[in-house]
Phi, psi and omega in degrees: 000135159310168182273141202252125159254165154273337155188151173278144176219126214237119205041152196241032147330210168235004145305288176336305193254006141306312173319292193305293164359303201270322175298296190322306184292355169279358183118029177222189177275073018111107181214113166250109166255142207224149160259007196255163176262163179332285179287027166232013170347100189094001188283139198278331182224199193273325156323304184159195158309035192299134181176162169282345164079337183284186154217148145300170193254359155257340169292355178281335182281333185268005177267309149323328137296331180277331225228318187112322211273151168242180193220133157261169160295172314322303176310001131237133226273315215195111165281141180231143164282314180187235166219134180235119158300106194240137172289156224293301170316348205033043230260314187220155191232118186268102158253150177265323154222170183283211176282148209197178142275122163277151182246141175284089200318301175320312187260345152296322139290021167256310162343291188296314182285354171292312172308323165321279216290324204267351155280348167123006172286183186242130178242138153225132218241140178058023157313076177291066169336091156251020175181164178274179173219130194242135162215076201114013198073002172259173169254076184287003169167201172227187175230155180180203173215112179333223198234011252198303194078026184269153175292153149214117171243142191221119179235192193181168200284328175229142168222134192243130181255133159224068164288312177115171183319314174278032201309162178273316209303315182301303214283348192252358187283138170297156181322129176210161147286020176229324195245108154340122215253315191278154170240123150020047219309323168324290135004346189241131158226153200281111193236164162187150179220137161266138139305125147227187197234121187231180186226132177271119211303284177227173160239126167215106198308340187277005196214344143197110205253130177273018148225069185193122163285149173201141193243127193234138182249111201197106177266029192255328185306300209215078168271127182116335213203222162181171184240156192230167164213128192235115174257162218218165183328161157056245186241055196230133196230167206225117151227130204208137154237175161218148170217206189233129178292334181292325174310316175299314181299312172289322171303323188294329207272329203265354165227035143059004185255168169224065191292145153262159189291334161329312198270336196263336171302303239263010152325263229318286162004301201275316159251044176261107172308336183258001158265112213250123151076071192266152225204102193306090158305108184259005184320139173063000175098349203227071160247003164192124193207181224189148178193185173227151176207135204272128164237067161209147148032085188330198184277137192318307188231157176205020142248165201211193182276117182078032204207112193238137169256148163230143150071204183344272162018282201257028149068038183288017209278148176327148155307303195268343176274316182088352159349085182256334170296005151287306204264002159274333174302269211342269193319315156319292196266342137330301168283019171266328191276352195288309223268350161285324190252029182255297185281005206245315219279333210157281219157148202268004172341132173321307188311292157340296169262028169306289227292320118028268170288334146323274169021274174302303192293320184311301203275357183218299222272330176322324180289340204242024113339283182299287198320351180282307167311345175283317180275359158319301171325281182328255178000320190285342195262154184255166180301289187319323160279351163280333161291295230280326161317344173261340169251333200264284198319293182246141180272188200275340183278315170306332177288310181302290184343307178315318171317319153280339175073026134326145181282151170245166160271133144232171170213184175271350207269320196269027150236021182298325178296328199280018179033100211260103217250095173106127171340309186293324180305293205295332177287292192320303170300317165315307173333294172305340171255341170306337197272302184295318174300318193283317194313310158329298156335291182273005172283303176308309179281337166293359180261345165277017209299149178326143168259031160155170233296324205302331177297310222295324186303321182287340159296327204269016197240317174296328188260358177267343162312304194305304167350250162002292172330295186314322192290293204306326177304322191267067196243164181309149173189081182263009166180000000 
């Protein structure tokens, strides 16, 4: 006979293993499966822990409400007060969240599945998850190949996929009206990052700051996307860009070049002034790697019958930052908490685990309908308009808000003073408030998310109209 759980959670991310964490602790039968070995718990690629590694410091506090649990060195690495958006000119700087970490990624996802194991889940470790196991329009377990490379199928009352953006399980679910199997290629941006161990040249905060995470918005650099510099314990930095592949392409043609994200790492790398001798720190295997990450709207919906999406997996990473690591804590212990009260409840029904996206939309997700229409925005524009829109367009207090995917007032009359200087200009700021007008918008129908299921198809018809709009208004254009 197969083995039987109340629920499988399919990778041991920190989605994965919050999951498992919570569940296990109401009480239930608990199987976290990882395809990484043990002391590599959570790795994404054959590279490493690819990521920029930060958080805010409330999603750690919301872990910690939930949970109990807290973090130390090792698994934080490094306190930063925040992240900071600096223009392409480097003229101005937008911070964006508060104070937060960079993590010491390896050990931080060893922490969380040891907390899974000390609440009662069961881990097995090196585990390939190549399917759902469907009967009845249900999802009853998966399928995959042990550590062995033997066929297994293990099923359960619930599978919570924390796979990641290329999960099998999303992408293998049968035709349904609520969960979206693709994610966009549009929709993607292409990343890769180093660790090194440096020597510092000079100091200049605008190219590295050691208590400021920093983000550089330069579409000649990271068209499309954007470059981050993170500083990690001692002398050691988190360097990374991302970018949008349509973005990259209008850039190569249109400046005769044939840059790759490869070519463009290690540019960014190379010109950066505060940074002498930079040195791969290869600890673990993960000083240099390469991933994709979704910057758009988690997924409309992200439960199915037997069936829970978390983190990457339902595509929660910031639209403008690509952050992802927050609304994956967040969502790992919401679906831990779906799948208790779901099977508490009844029965693992789409209906049963709606609330599941309530959740999620309240504690997160409600925000990031607009930031997607901003970094649409954001895309359409070339450097010069984004400096002169980043020094002209907005104070500093409005830029946070945005940031936040708050509405700011904004108007055309009350920036007439700042003498809106040129067509190209005068467009671009209409352009921002059409941006604001929509953000608003969708903001409005996310405070509105379905309470069940019989609503969602005509909301989900509404945000994909707005949607659409924003898009079709917007195209790449990075130089």
């Amino acid at each position: 006979m197969p083995d039987q759980y109340d629920v499988i959670i399919a990778g041991a991310g920190m989605a994965g293993s919050l999951a498992a964490a919570v569940a296990a602790k109401k009480g239930l039968k608990v199987l976290l499966l990882d395809r990484n070995k043990e002391q590599e718990v959570g790795k994404k690629t054959n590279w490493g822990w690819v990521c920029g590694d930060a958080v805010a410091d409330a999603h750690l506090q919301f872990i910690k409400s939930k949970l109990g649990l807290t973090f130390d060195y090792p698994e934080l690495d490094v306190k930063v007060d925040g992240v900071l958006v600096i223009s392409p000119d480097l003229e101005y700087k937008i911070p964006f969240e508060g104070a937060g970490y960079v993590l010491n990624r390896p050990a931080f996802e060893y922490k969380l599945m040891q907390e899974a194991r000390r609440n009662g889940a069961e881990y097995m470790p090196e585990f390939e998850v190549e399917g759902p196991i469907m009967e009845n329009n249900y999802i009853t377990g998966i399928f995959g190949k042990d550590r062995e490379k033997q066929h297994r199928e293990i099923r359960a009352k619930i599978v919570i996929d924390a796979l990641g953006v290329a999960t099998t399980l999303r992408r293998k679910l049968p035709d349904n009206p609520y969960i979206d199997k693709v994610v966009d290629v549009a929709d993607l941006e292409s990343t890769g990052r180093y660790i090194y161990d440096f020597e510092l040249d000079h100091s200049d905060e605008r190219f590295y700051d050691p208590k400021n995470a920093l983000i550089h918005l330069n579409q000649e650099w990271a068209p499309g996307g954007y470059g981050w510099v993170f500083p990690k314990k001692g002398t050691r930095v988190n360097i990374g860009i991302g970018v949008q592949k349509e973005s990259l392409e209008i850039r190569n043609k249109k400046l005769g070049k044939n840059d790759t994200l490869h070519t463009l790492m290690d540019e960014y790398v190379k010109h950066n002034p505060a940074i002498k001798n930079p040195r791969l720190y290869n600890e673990n295997n993960n000083g240099k790697g390469y991933w994709s990450v979704a910057v758009r709207r988690q997924l409309d919906c992200m439960v199915f019958n037997g069936y829970i999406g978390a983190g990457d997996s339902m595509a929660m990473p910031n639209p403008i930052s690509a952050g992802g690591i927050g609304p994956a804590l967040v969502s790992g212990i919401l679906a831990g908490d779906a799948a208790a009260r779901a099977l508490n409840d009844g029965g693992p029904s789409t209906e049963s685990l709606w609330q599941y996206n309530l959740d999620f939309n309240e504690a997160y997700g409600k925000k990031t309908a607009g930031l997607e229409v901003f970094r649409t925005y954001l895309q359409s524009l070339n450097n010069d308009t984004i400096n002169y829109g980043m020094r002209m367009f907005l104070t500093a207090k409005e830029a946070e808000e945005l940031s936040y995917g708050m509405i700011p007032e904004l108007s055309l009359a009350s920036k007439a003073k700042l003498v809106l200087k040129g067509a190209s200009n005068i467009r671009a700021f209409q352009n921002l408030l059409y941006v604001v007008k929509k953000m608003n918008t969708l903001n409005g129908i996310y405070e509105h998310y379905p309470s069940n299921i019989k609503e969602f198809a005509a909301w989900r018809e509404r945000v994909a109209a707005e949607m659409e709009e924003a898009k079709q208004k917007f195209k790449p254009n990075p130089v």
